[in-house]
C-alpha positions in Angstrom: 0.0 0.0 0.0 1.1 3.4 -1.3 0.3 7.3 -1.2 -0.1 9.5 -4.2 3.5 10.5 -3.8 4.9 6.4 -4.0 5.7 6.5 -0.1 4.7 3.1 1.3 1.7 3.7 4.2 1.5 2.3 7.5 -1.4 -0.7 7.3 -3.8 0.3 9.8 -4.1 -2.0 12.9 -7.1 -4.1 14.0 -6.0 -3.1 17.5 -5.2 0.5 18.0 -2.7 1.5 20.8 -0.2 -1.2 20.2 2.5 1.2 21.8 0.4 1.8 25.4 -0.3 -1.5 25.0 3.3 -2.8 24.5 4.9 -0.4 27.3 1.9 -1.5 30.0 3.3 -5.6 29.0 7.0 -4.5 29.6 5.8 -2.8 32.9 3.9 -5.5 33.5 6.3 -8.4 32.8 8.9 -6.4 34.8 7.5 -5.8 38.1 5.7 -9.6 38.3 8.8 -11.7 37.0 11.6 -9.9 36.1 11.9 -8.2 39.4 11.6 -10.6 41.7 14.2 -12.9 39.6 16.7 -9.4 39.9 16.5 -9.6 43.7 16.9 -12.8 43.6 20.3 -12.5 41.5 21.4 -9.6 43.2 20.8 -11.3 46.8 23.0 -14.4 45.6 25.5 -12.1 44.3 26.2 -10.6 47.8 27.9 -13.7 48.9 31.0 -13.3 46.2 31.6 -16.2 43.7 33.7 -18.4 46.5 30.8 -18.3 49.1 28.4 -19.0 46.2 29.7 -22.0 44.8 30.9 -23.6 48.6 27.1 -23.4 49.0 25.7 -24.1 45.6 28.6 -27.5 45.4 27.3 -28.3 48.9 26.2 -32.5 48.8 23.2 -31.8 50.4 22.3 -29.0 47.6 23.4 -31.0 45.0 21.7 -33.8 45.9 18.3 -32.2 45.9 18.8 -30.5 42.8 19.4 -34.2 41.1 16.6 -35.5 42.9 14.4 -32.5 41.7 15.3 -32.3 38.1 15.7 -36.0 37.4 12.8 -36.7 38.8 10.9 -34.1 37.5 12.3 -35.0 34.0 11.0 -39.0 34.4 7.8 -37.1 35.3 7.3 -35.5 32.1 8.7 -38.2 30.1 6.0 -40.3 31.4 3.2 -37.7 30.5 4.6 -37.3 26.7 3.8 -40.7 26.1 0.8 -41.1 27.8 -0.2 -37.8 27.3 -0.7 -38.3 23.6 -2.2 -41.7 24.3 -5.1 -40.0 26.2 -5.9 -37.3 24.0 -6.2 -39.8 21.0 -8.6 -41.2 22.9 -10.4 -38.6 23.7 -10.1 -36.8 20.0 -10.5 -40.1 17.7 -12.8 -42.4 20.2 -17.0 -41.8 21.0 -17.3 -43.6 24.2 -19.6 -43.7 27.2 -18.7 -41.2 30.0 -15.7 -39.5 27.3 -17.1 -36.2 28.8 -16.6 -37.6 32.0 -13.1 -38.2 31.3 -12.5 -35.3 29.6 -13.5 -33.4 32.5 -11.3 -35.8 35.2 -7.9 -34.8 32.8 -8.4 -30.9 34.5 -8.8 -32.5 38.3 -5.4 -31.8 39.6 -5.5 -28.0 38.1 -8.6 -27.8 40.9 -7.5 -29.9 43.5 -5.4 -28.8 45.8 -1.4 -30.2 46.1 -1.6 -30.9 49.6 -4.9 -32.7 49.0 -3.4 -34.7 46.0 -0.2 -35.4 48.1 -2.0 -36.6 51.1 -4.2 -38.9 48.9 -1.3 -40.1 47.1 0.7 -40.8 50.1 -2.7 -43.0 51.1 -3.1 -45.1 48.2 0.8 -45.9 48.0 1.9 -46.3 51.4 2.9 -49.5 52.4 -0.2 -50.4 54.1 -2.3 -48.7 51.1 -4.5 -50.1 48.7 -2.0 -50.0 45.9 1.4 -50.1 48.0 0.3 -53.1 49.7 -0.2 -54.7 45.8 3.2 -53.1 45.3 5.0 -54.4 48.3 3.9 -57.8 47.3 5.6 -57.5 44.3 8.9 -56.1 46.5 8.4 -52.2 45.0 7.8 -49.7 47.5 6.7 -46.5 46.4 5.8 -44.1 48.5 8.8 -42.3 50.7 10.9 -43.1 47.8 12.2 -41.0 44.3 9.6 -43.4 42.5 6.7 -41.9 44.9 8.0 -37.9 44.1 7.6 -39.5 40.4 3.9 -40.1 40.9 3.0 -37.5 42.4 4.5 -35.2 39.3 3.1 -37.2 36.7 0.0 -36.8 38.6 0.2 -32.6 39.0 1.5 -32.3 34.9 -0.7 -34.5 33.4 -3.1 -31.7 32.1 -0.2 -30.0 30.7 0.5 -32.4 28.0 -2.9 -33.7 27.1 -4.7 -30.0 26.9 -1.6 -28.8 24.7 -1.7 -31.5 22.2 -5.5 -32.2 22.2 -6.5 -28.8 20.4 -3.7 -29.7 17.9 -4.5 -33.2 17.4 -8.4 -32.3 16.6 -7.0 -29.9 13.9 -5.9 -32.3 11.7 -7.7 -33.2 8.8 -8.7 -36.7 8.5 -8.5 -36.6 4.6 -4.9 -36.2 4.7 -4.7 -39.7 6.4 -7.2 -40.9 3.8 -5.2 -39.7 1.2 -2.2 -40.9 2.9 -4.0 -44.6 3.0 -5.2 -44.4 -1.1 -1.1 -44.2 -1.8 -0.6 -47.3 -0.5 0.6 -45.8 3.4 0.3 -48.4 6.4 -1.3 -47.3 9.4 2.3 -46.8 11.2 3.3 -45.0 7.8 0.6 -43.0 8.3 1.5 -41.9 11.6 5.1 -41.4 11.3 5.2 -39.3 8.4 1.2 -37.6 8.5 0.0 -37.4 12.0 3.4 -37.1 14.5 4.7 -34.2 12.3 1.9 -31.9 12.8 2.1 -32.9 16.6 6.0 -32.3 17.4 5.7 -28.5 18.3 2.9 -29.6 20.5 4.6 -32.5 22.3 7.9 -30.3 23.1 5.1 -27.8 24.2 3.6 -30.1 26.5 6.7 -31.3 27.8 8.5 -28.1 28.7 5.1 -27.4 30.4 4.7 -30.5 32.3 8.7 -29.9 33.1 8.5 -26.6 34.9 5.5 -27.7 36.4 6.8 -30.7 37.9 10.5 -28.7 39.3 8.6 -26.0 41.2 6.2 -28.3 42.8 5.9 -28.5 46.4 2.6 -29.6 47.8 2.0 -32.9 46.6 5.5 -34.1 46.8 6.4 -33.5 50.5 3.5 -36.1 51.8 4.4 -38.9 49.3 8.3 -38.3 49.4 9.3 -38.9 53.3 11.8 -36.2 53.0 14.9 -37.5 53.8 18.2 -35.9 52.9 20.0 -37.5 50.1 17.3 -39.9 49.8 14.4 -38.4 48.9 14.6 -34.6 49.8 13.6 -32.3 46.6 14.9 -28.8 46.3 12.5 -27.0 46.9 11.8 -28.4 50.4 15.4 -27.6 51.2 15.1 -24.3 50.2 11.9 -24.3 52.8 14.4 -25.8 55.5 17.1 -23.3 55.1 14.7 -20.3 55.4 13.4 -21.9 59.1 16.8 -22.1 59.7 17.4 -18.5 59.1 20.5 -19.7 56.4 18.9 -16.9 53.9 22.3 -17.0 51.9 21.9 -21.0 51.2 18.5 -21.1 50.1 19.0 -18.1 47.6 22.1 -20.0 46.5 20.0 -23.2 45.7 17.1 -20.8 44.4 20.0 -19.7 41.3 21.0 -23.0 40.7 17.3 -23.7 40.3 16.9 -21.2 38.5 19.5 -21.7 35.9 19.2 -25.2 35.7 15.7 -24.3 34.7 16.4 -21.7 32.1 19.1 -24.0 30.5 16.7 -26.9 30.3 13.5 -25.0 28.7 16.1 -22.3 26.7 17.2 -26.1 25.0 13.7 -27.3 24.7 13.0 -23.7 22.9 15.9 -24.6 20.3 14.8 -28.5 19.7 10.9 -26.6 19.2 12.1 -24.2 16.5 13.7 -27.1 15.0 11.0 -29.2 14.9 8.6 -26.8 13.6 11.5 -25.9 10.7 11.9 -29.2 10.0 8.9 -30.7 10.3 6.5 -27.6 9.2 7.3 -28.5 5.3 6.4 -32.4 5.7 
């Protein structure tokens, strides 16, 4: 679009205001996270480089943070697979009680983590319904890493099933149609039709289901038993050194968390732009 004179015009915007609009967002996005995250940074940096690592190399520290990440990372793994199996279910399959379902996949959203943690810790405990099944088999699950696993896959469920559901509905069925007229196989079909469209989404869902299952607190510390180098998660430590007035140590271990976390989502970000580059023109 041009004027009389040749000078290119500024299209009009559907949304007028973008500049008040863009400076209230900065404003906004700098007083609720990037803020806090500065205070956090410049609190750690108070202790000089030699205090901060003696606290952030601590075995105790370290420990948690393995505990946290790795299990946090099983967690979402977990929910990738599933994930996609329950919403194909729910997108391809008419069922009795689907709504039903559909509904029970936002339950931990609502419920309460200290409610989901202490009914976790019930069903898996030793002398619970399931852990007694389990402790047949000689598994124990609760008050162990494989308990802090359930309870995450049980808190970032949603994640990866309402990012890949709206995605997964979106696909035309004629393109597997088409793909099944030339002679495609059904695991054809989904390799090179149906998993390309849903890549972006999965990484999505993961790297949601990820930094949902690091932070989390509530349901873990019921279902975990807490003990150091065992089965104590970060952020519980960070909990213990603030009741024990160590403020320097648990701002320490809130930067390692914190750029552990950036690391692991700022690579998820890359493999995502990949994926949608690579597979966007399949």
């Amino acid at each position: 679009m041009t004027s009389a004179l040749g000078l290119p015009l500024r299209r009009p915007s559907v949304l007028p205001g973008f500049g008040l609009a863009l400076g209230f967002t900065l404003v906004y996005l700098g007083l609720v996270v990037l803020v806090p995250l500065a205070a956090l940074v410049l609190k750690t940096a108070g202790l000089g480089w030699a205090g901060f690592w003696a606290l952030a190399t601590d075995p105790r520290t370290l420990s948690a943070l393995r505990l946290s990440f790795g299990t946090a990372l099983a967690a979402a793994a977990i929910n990738l697979v599933f994930g996609l199996l329950v919403a194909w279910v729910l997108v391809r399959y008419d069922f009795p009680g689907r709504r039903l379902v559909d509904a029970m996949i936002d339950l931990p959203f609502a419920l309460p983590t200290a409610v989901a943690g202490i009914a976790l810790a019930s069903l898996y405990a030793p002398n619970g319904p399931i852990g007694a099944l389990a402790a047949m088999a000689g598994l124990r699950i609760a008050f162990t890493p494989l308990g802090i696993v359930v309870a995450l896959t049980f808190v970032s469920l949603p994640f990866v099933v309402r990012t890949i559901q709206p995605v997964l509905e979106e696909i035309d069925r004629e393109l597997e149609e088409a793909a099944a007229t030339l002679g495609a196989g059904r695991l054809a079909t989904l390799r090179r039709v149906i998993l390309p469209t849903l890549v972006p989404a999965m990484l999505t869902g993961f790297a949601l289901a990820l930094a949902r299952a690091v932070g989390e607190y509530g349901s873990v510390i019921f279902i975990a038993g807490n003990i150091p180098y065992v089965s104590e998660i970060a952020p519980l430590l960070i909990v213990i050194r603030l009741e024990e007035f160590h403020y320097q140590a648990a701002t320490a271990l809130a930067c390692d968390m914190l750029a552990v976390s950036f690391a692991l989502l700022l690579a998820i970000n890359l493999v995502q732009a990949w994926s949608r580059g690579r597979f966007g023109h399949v």
